[in-house]
N, C-alpha and C positions, 0 to 999 in steps of 0.2 A: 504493500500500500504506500504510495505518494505520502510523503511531509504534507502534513493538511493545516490550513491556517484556522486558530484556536482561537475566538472570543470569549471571555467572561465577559459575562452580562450580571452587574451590581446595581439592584434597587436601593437605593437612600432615599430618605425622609430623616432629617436633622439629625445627620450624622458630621456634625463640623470636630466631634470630640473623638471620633471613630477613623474618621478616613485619612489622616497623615497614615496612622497605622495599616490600614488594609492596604494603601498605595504599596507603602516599602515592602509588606510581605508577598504581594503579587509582582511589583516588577522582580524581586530576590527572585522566585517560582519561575516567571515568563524565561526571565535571564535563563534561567539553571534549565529550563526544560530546551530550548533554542539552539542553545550551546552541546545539548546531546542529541539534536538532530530529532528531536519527537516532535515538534512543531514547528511550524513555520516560521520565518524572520519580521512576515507580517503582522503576526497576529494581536491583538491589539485586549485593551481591560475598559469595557463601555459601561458608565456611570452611568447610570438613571437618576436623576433627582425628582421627586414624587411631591415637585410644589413644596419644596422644604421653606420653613419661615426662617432659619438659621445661615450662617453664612457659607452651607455644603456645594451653592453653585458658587461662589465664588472662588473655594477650595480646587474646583473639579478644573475648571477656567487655568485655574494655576499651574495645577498640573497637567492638564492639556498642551501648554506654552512651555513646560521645560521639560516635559519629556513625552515626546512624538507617541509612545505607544500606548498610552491615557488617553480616550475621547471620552464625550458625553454626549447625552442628551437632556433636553431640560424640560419636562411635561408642563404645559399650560395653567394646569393646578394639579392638588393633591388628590389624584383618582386611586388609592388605596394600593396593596403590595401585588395585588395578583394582577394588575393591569398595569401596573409600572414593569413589572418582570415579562410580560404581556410584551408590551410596547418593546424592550431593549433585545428580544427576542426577534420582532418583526424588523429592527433595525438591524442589528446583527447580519441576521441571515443575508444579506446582501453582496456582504463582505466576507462571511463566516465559512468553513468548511464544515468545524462543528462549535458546538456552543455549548460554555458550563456557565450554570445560572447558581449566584449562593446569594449570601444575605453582607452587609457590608459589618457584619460584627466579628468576624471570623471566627464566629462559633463551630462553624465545619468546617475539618479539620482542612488545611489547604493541600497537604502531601498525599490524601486522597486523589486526589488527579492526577496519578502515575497510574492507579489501580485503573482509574476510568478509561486512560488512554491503553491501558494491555486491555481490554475488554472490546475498547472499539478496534484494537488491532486482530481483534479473534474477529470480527464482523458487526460487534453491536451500533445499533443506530441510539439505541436509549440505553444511560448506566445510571442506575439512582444509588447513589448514596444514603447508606442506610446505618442509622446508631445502632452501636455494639451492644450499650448499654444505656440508662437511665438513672446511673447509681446516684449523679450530681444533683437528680430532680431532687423535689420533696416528695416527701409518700403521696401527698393528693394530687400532683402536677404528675406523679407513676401512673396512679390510680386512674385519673380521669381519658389520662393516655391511652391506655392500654383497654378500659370501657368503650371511648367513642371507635377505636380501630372495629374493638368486634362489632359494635352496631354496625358499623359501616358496613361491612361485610356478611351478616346477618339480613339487612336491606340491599344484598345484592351490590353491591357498589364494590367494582375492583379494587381494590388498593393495596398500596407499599406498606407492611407495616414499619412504622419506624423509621419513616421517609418524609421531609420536608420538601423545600424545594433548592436541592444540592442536587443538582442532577446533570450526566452529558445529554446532549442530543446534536442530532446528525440536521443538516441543510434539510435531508428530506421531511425529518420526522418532525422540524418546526413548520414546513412547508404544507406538513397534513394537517398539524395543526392549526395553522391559519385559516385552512376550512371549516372550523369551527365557529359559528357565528353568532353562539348566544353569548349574551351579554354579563349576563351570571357565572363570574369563572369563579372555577375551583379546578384551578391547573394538577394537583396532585391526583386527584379521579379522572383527568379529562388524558392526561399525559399516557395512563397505563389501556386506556381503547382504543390508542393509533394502532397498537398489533403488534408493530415493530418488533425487529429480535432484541431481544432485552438481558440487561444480568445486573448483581448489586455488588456495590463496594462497600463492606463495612469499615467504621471508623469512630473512634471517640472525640465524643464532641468536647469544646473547651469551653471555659466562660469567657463570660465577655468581657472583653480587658479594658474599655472606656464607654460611656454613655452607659442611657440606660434604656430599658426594653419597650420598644415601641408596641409589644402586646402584652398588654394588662390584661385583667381575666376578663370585663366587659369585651375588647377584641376578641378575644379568644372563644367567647361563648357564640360571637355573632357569625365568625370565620366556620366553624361548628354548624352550626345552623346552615349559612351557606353549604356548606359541602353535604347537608344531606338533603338537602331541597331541591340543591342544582343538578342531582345525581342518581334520585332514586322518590321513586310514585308509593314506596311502600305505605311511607305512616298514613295515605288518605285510603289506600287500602287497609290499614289495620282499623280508623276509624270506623270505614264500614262493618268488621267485623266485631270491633267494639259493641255499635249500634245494635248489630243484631243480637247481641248476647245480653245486652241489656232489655231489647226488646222480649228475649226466653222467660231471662227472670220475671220479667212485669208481668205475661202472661202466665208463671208458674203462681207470683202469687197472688193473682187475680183467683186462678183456682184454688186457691190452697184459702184466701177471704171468706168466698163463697160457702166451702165444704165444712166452716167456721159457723156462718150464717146459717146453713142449711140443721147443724146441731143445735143449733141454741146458743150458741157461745158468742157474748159480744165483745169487740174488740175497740177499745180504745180510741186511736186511731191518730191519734193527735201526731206522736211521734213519727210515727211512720212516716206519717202525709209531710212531713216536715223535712224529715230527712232527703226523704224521694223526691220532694222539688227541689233542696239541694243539690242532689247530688245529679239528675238529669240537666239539673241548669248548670252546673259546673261545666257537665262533660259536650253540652250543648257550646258553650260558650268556648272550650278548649278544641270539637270540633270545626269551631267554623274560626277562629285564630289559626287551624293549621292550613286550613283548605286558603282564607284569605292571604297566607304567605305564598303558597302558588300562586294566585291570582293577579299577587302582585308582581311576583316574576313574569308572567304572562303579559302582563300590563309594561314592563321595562322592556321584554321582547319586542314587542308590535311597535316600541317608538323607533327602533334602530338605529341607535343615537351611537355615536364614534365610541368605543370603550377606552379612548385618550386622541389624545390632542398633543403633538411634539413643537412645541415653543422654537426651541434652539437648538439646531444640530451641528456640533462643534467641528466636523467633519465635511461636512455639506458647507458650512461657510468658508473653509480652507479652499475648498475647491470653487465656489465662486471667488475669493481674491484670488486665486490661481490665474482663474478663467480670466478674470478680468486685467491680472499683469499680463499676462501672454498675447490679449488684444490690442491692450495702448501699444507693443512692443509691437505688432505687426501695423 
């Protein structure tokens, strides 16, 4: 296989405290992988800034200017992680042969992408990076872990266990991905039904050496939510089975009142009847919040509104001053 030209593709949002650091340990990586002939001399480290309010575009600008194999891009605002990763993804590919996408905390590990590149050297189009372990978590960031995986997958939904979004992928398999048109991503479900030949790299994760975590448990419940709504029809399916088992019971004790009546035996009633609008109105009120969360995906579908908008392309402007000294010169 040809020396293939390697993009990282880095999403930020107010990483002005993070990104001196990730710079040095990716050009160290770029250098060190170049220099042993595994990638290309092109291959370049594309910043995403996801609308940061902090000074991380002017950071990225900086490093753009003193060292050629740093570009960016700059999103028009802050359209959240999976559409900035989104975005540096469809920018990439252009220039890319294959593309590793991570996070700019250098949480995953970076010497993992020796393992990804023997993998794509056996033939993989897709390599996910996958934690070894989870020792670092706390017990309930284990715990909640390792519950939504099996839901996932319980509701039908393919997934990595154990996988973010540290991942390789090939020109083509972002290229399938682009035919992806809904608006509600959840790249980690969406990434394992291209097909593609696939394999994992495990790796221990680090902490994070500056800033602090852009997903607080609010993100985290809602990103949760995302990936099972965008991915799978089960829970309006369980609803309905809900309904119908509730419907069982109501008729079991509608007869079981009756056979009450029929003896002579009077019943109360107060309780019951109290409970039972309870507890149908709850479950009335919880089914139509689940089905309204589809409906409202449904509703973001049919506008078919841009899932981002790129401000600045650090690299596209090079090339118009390019264009444009090459023209005064003729």
């Amino acid at each position: 296989m040809e020396t293939e030209t390697l993009y990282f593709v880095i999403p930020c949002y107010n990483e002005e405290e993070m990104l001196p650091l990730t710079a040095r340990a990716l050009i160290e990586k770029m250098d060190k992988l170049i220099s042993e002939g595994r990638i290309a001399p092109d291959s370049k480290v594309l910043f995403v800034d996801d609308g940061s309010k902090d000074r991380t575009w002017e950071l990225i600008e900086r490093l753009h200017r003193s060292v050629p194999m740093f570009t960016g891009i700059k999103l028009s605002r802050n359209r959240g992680h999976q559409n900035a990763l989104l975005a540096g993804l469809m920018t990439a590919k252009e220039h890319a042969d294959i593309i590793v996408s991570m996070d700019a905390d250098l949480q995953d590990d970076i010497d993992a992408v020796d393992g990804f590149l023997d993998k794509r050297a056996e033939g993989c189009d897709i390599v996910y990076g996958v934690r070894s372990s989870r020792e670092k978590d706390t017990r309930f960031k284990r715990w909640t872990a390792r519950t939504y995986y099996k839901m996932l997958a319980r509701l039908g939904v393919d997934i990595i266990y154990d996988h973010a979004d540290y991942r390789l992928m090939s020109r083509r398999a972002v290229e399938a991905l682009e035919q992806f048109d809904e608006v509600n991503l959840f790249l980690r479900g969406m990434v394992p039904m291209l097909g593609f030949k696939s394999d994992t790299v495990s790796y221990v994760r680090n902490e994070r050496a500056a800033g602090e975590s852009k997903y607080p448990l609010k993100k985290m419940l809602s990103f949760a939510v995302e990936g099972i709504t965008s991915l799978s029809v089960k829970p309006i399916r369980l609803i309905t089975s809900l309904g119908l088992i509730v419907f069982l019971i109501s008729l079991a004790m509608l007869i079981y009142f009756f056979v009450l009546w029929c003896i002579g035996k009077t019943v109360q009633g107060w309780t019951t009847t109290v409970v039972s609008v309870w507890a149908l109105g709850g479950l009335q009120l919880l089914a139509i919040g689940v089905i309204g969360e589809y409906i409202g995906k449904i509703y973001l579908e049919t506008k078919h509104r841009p899932k981002f908008l790129v401000d600045v392309d650090l690299d596209e402007e090079d090339r118009r001053k390019e264009e444009k000294v090459n023209n005064q010169k003729h």
